[in-house]
Structures are given as structure tokens and as C-alpha cells.
C-alpha positions as CSV (number, residue, x, y, z in Angstrom):
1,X,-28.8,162.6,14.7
2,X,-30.9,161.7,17.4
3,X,-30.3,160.5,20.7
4,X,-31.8,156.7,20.1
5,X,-29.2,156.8,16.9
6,X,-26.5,157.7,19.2
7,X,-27.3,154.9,21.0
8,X,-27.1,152.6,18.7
9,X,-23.3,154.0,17.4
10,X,-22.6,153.8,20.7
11,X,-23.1,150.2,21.3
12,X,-20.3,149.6,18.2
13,X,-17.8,152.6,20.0
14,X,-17.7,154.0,16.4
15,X,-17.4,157.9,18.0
16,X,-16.5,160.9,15.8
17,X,-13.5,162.4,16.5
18,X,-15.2,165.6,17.0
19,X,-19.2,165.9,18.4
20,X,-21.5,168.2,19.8
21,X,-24.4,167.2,22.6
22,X,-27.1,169.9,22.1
23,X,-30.3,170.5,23.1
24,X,-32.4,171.0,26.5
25,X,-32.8,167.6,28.2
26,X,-29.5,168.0,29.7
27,X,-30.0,164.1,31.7
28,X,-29.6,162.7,28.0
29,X,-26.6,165.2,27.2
30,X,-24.7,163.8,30.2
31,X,-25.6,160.3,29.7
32,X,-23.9,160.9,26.3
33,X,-21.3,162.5,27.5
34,X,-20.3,160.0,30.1
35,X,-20.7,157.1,27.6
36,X,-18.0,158.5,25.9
37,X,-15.5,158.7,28.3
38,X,-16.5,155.3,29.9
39,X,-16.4,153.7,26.6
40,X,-12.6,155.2,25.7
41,X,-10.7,156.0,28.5
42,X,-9.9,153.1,31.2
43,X,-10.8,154.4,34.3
44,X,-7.6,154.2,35.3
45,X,-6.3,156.3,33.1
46,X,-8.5,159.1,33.2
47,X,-6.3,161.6,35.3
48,X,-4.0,161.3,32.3
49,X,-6.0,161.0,29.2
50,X,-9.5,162.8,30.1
51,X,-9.8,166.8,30.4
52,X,-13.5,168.4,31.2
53,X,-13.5,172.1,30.7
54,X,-15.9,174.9,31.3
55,X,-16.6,177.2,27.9
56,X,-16.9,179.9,30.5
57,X,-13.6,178.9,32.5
58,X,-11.4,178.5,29.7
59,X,-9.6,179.9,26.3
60,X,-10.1,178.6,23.1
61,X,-6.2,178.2,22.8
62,X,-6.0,176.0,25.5
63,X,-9.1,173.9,24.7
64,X,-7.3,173.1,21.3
65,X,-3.9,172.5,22.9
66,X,-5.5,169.6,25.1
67,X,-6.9,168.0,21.7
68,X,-4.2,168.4,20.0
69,X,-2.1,166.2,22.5
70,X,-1.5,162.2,22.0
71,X,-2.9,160.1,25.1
72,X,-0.6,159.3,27.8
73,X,-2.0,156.2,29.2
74,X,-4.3,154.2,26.6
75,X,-4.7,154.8,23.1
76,X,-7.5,157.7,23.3
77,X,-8.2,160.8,25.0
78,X,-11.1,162.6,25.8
79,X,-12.0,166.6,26.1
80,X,-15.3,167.6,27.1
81,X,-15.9,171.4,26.7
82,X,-19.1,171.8,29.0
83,X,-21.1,175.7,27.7
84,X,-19.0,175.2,24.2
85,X,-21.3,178.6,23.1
86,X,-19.3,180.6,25.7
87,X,-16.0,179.3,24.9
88,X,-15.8,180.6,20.8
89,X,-17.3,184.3,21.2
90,X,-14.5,186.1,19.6
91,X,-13.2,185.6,16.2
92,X,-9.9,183.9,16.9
93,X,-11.6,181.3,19.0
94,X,-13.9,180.9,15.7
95,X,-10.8,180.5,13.6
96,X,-8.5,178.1,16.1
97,X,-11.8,175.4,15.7
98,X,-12.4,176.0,12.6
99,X,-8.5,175.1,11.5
100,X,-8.5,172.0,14.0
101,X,-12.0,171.1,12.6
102,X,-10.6,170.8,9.2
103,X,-7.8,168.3,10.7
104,X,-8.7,166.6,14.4
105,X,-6.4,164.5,15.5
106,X,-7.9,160.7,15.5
107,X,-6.6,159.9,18.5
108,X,-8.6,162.3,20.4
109,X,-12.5,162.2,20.9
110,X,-13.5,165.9,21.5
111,X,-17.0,166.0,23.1
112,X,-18.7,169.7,22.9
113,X,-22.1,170.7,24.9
114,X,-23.8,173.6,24.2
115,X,-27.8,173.8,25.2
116,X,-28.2,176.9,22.5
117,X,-26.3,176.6,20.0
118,X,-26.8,178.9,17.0
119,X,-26.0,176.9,13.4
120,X,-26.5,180.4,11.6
121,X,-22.8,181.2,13.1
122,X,-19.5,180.0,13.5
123,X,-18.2,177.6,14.3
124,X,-21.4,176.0,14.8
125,X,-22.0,176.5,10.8
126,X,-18.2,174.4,10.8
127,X,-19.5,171.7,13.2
128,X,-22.9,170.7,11.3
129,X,-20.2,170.2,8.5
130,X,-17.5,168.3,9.7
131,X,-18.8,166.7,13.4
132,X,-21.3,164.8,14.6
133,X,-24.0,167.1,16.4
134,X,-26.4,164.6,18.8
135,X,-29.8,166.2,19.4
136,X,-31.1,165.8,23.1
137,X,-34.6,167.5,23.2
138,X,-37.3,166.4,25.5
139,X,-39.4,163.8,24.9
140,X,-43.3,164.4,24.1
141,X,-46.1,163.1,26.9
142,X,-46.4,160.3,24.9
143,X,-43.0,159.1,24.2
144,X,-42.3,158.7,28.2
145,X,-43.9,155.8,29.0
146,X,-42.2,153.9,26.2
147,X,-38.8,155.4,27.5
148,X,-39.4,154.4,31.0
149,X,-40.3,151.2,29.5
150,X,-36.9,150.5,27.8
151,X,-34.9,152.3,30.5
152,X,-36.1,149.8,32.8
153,X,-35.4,147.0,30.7
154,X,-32.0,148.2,30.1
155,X,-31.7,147.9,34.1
156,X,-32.6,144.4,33.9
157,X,-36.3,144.1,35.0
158,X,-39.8,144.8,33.0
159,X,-42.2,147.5,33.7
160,X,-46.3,146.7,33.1
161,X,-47.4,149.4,30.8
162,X,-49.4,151.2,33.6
163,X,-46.4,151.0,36.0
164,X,-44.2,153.6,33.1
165,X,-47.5,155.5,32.7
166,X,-48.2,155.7,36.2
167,X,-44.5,156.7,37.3
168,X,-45.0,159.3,34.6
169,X,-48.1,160.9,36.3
170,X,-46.7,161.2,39.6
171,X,-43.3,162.6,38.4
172,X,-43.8,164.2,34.9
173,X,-41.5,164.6,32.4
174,X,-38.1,165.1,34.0
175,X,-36.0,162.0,32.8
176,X,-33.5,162.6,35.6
177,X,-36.5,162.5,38.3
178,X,-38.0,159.4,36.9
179,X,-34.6,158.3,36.7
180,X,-34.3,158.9,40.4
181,X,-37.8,157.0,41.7
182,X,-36.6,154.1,39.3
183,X,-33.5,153.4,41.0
184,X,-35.7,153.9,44.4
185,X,-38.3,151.4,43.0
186,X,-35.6,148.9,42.0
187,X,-34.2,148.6,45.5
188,X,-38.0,147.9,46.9
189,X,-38.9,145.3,44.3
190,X,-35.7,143.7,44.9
191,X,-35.6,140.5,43.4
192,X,-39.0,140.4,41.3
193,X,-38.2,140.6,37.5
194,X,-41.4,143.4,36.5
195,X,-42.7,147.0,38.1
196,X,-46.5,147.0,38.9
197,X,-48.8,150.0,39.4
198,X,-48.9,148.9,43.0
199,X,-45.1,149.3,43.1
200,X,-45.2,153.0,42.1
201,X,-47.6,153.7,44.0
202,X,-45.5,152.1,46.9
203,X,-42.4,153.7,46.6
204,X,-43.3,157.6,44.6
205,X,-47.0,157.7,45.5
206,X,-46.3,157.1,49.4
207,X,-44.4,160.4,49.5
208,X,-47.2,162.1,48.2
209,X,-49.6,161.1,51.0
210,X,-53.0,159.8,49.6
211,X,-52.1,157.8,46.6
212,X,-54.3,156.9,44.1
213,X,-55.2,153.2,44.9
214,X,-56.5,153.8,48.2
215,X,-58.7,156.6,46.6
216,X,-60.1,153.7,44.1
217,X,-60.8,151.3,46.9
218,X,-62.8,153.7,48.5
219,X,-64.4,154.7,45.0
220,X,-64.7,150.8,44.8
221,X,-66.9,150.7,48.3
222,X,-69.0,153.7,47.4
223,X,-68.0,155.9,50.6
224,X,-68.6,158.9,49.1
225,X,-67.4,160.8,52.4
226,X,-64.1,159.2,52.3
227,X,-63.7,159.7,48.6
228,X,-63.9,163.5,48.8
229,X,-61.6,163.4,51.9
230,X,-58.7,161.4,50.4
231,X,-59.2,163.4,46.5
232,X,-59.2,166.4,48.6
233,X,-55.5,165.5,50.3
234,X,-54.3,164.3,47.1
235,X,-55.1,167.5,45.0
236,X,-54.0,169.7,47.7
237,X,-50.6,167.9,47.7
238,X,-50.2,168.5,44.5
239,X,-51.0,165.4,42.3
240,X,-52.2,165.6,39.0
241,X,-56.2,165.8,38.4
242,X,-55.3,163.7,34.6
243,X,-52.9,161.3,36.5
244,X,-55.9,160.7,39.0
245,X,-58.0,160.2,36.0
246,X,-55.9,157.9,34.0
247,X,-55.5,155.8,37.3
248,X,-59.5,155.3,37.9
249,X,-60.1,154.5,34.2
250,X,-57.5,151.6,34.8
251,X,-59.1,150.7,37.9
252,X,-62.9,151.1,35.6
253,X,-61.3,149.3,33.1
254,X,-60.3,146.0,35.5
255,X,-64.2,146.3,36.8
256,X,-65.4,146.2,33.5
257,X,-63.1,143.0,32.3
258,X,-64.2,141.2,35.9
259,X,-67.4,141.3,34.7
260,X,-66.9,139.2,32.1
261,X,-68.7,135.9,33.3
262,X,-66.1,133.7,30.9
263,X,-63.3,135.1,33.0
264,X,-64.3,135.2,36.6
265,X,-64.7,131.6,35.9
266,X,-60.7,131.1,35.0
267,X,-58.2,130.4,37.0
268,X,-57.1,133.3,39.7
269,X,-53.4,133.8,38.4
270,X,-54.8,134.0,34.9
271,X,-57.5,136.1,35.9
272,X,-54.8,138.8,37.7
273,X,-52.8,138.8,34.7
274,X,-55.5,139.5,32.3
275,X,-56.5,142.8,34.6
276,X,-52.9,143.6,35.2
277,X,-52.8,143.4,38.7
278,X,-51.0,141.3,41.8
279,X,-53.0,138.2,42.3
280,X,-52.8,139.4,46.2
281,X,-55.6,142.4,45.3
282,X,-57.9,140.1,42.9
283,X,-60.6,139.3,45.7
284,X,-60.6,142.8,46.3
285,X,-61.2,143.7,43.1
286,X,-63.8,140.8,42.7
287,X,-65.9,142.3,45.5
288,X,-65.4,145.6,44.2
289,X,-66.7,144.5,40.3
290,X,-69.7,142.5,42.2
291,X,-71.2,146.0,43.2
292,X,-71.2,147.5,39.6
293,X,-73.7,146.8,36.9
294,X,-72.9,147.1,33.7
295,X,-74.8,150.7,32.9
296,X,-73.1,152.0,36.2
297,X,-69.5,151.0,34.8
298,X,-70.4,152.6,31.4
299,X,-71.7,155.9,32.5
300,X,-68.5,155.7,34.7
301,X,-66.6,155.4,31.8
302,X,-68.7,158.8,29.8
303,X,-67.8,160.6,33.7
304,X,-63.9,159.9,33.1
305,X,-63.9,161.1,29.4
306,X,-66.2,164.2,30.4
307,X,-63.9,165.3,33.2
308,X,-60.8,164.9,31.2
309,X,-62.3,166.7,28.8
310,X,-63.3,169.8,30.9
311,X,-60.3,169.7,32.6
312,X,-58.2,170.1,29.1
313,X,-60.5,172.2,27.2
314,X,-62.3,174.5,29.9
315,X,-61.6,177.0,32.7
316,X,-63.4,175.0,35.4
317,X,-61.6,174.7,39.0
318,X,-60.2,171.2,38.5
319,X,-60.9,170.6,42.2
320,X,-64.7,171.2,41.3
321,X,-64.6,169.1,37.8
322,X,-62.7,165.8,40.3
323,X,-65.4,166.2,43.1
324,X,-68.4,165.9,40.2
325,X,-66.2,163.2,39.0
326,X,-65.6,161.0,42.1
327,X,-69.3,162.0,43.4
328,X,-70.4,160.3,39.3
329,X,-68.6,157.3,39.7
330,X,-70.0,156.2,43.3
331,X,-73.4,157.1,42.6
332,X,-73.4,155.5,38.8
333,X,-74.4,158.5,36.8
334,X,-72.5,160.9,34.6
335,X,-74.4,163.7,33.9
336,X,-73.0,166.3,36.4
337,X,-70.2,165.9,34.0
338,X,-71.7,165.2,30.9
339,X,-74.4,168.1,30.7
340,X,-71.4,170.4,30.7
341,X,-69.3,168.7,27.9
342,X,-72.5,167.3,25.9
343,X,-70.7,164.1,25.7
């Protein structure tokens, strides 16, 4: 099964007496893991009825012996086997799981983690059989956001879309990482009920020196000179050319909806939440859209496909391919960019 499947057995308690975590986003394996053993064994009696082994540490015999006990305290126990692959090498570890396979005792959960496990062998042949084997692989670029989305609402708060997506660029794909800036973010935000962009940028871009909204407010003056200078800190730091990208076709994006006559003319809140941005920046924004025609904000828009283009499909210093691209959205044309991609 997969990990959202777990989930969802895990909200009814309804665990398998025996199962395996496996796979290479360990963050999700010891989530599992630990919603186990918080969801069986009181806290308070976890000296008693909870054992967490090393497969490395340990021998099979005695691994089986601690399932095979009744529960002192409540009325479950819990063994974790962490490196389960190292534990059943030889052939009479093999044999003592596969006999206590064929008759685990119901009153205790046995929880195995193994990141390679091989299901061409014993006892893993045993286990796809008779347990229940929980897949934790990483997510794909595009299922983060979406994850970051729910994690946060499972914290209690909402995220706009381009707050997960943003928190993704600066940090990548390590769950445990974005776990880590989310709990950060959540003590800055403190009471407000959703994560902005501006919030991100706040708490994870701040360590990163330049961050990406002061680099579109100068974009959004047209200082060329300052442009370079803060894309030049940014890269060298060690942000990522496509988050940069992704962040200044947002920021296009707002410029082109601004200039929208029908919605200048609405009320301010509306008009911030429409763009998806703090009502305390819309003036700003307002006075940036006021200096951008329409055909400069298009062939801004043809720059920011043709760079991300040339930065995914050529061998072109990306520090070269972001100067053409900053220098083409301040001076309104994109074919510095465009006459290399044909776009």
C-alpha cells in the first residue's frame, strides 16, 4: 500500500499484526513508525510494552522472543526492528520469521524497516504474503506542493498555493527539511490562519540573503544595476535559477491581472486577494503594474518560458541564461532569450 492508504487505516487504528515500512523517504517511514506506537502503547507504558531494536544490533531469536511476549501494561505491545534486511541474513533467522509469520501473536504489533528490501528472497517473499508492507518513496516535483499543502492543514492553518510552491523552491524535496521551515514558519505567522509567499520568503528566504521579492521589486522599478546585483547574490548563494523563475512569473502574472481596468476599479481587499497577495503590498504592486504596457508584460511572459526552457533543455551557464532574463524583463523585450530557443 501506499503511504496516503496507510493514513487512512491509521486514522481507524486497524494495524496488522505484523508490517513492514520500506522504501527511501525515511521522514515518512518514521512518521509511520511513530504513529504506531503512539496510537497503541500509552505513553506510560512504553518502558514495559514497547521494544526498538537495531537489525544490525540484534539476533533473530531474540527479536521473535520480544513478539512473542504478552504486554505488561496495556493490552498491546509494540517491536520495531529498525535495518530488518540486516537482522534475517542466515537461514535460521529466515526460518524463526517465517514460522512466527505463519502465527503472530495478535496482541503484538510488530513494525519492520528495511530501506532495500529484496521480495525475490526470504523472508521478504513471506512478508508480501502474510504482512502489510507500507511503501514510502519520494514524492515527484509535482506532488510536493500538494503535500506541503495538506501537511499544513493537518497543522491547523492553510497555505496559498504559491506559499507550498515557493517553500518547495527554496528547500527542495526533502520532506523532513520542509518539515523543519514549516514548524519555523508557524511560530512567525503566529496567530494568522494561511502561509503567504511573503511568509516564506520571511522566514526560509531571509537565511538565504537576497530573496526573491526584493529582486522583483527592483525588476518592478526597472533598476537594471540593482537587478543584476541582487540575482547575482542570490545565485551565488545557492538558490535555484527555476525557483527564481517561477517566483517572477507570479510576480508577471499579478502585473498582468492589475491591469485589468475592471479590477483596479474593485475594492483593495478584493483586489489583493484576486492577485494573491497581502493587501499591505497592493500599492506597490499598483505602481509597479502602472509602468508595464501590455506588449512589455507579454514579451516578459515569452523571456520567462524561453529561459526556463534553456535552462532545462541546454548547456548554457544558468548565470548567463538569468542575467538575459532579468536584463529582458526591465527593458520589455525577449529576444536575447527567444532567438536562442525560437520560441
Amino acid at each position: 500500500m501506499t503511504y496516503g492508504e496507510f493514513q487512512q487505516i491509521a486514522q481507524k487504528k486497524a494495524f496488522a499484526p505484523v508490517s513492514l515500512f520500506y522504501g527511501e523517504e525515511d521522514f515518512l517511514i518514521e512518521e509511520g513508525v511513530r504513529t504506531i506506537v503512539e496510537s497503541v502503547v500509552d505513553v506510560s507504558a512504553r518502558g514495559f510494552d514497547l521494544d526498538v531494536v537495531d537489525g544490525s544490533k540484534v539476533e533473530a531469536r531474540d527479536v521473535i522472543a520480544h513478539a512473542s511476549s504478552f504486554p505488561m501494561m496495556g493490552a498491546k505491545r509494540v517491536v520495531v526492528v529498525k535495518e530488518f534486511e540486516k537482522l534475517v541474513g542466515s537461514e535460521t533467522a529466515k526460518e524463526l520469521f517465517a514460522s512466527y509469520l505463519s502465527n503472530p501473536l495478535s496482541s503484538t504489533h510488530l513494525v519492520l524497516v528495511s530501506s532495500e528490501p529484496d521480495f525475490r528472497r526470504k523472508p521478504f517473499t513471506d512478508l508480501k504474503k502474510k504482512a502489510e508492507l507500507i511503501e514510502c518513496k519520494p514524492l515527484y516535483d509535482n506532488q510536493v506542493p500538494s503535500w506541503i499543502a495538506q501537511r499544513v492543514r493537518l497543522m491547523g492553518k492553510e497555505a496559498h498555493p504559491e506559499a507550498c510552491r515557493l517553500l518547495q523552491a527554496y528547500v527542495g524535496n526533502s520532506l523532513r527539511s520542509i518539515q523543519n521551515e514549516l514548524e519555523k514558519i508557524f511560530i512567525f505567522i503566529g496567530d494568522k490562519k494561511e502561509i503567504m509567499p511573503e511568509d516564506v520568503t520571511s522566514v526560509v528566504g531571509a537565511t538565504k540573503g537576497f530573496t526573491v521579492f526584493e529582486l522583483q521589486n527592483v525588476v518592478g522599478r526597472k533598476d537594471p544595476k540593482e537587478s543584476l546585483r541582487i540575482l547575482e547574490r542570490m545565485i551565488v548563494a545557492g538558490q535555484s535559477p527555476q525557483m527564481i523563475i517561477v517566483m517572477l512569473t507570479r510576480f508577471f502574472t499579478q502585473l498582468w491581472k492589475l491591469s485589468d481596468p475592471k479590477l483596479r476599479r474593485s475594492p483593495e481587499a478584493e483586489i489583493a486577494r484576486e492577485i494573491g497577495i497581502s493587501p499591505y503590498f497592493l500599492k506597490q504592486h499598483l505602481a509597479f503594474s502602472s509602468g508595464f504596457s501590455v506588449e512589455h508584460l507579454e514579451n516578459a511572459f515569452k523571456a520567462l518560458l524561453a529561459a526556463d526552457t534553456l535552462l532545462k533543455s541546454t548547456s548554457l551557464d544558468p548565470h548567463l541564461v538569468m542575467d538575459l532574463l532579468v536584463v529582458s524583463l526591465i527593458s520589455g523585450t525577449a529576444e536575447p532569450l527567444t532567438n536562442r530557443t525560437g520560441i
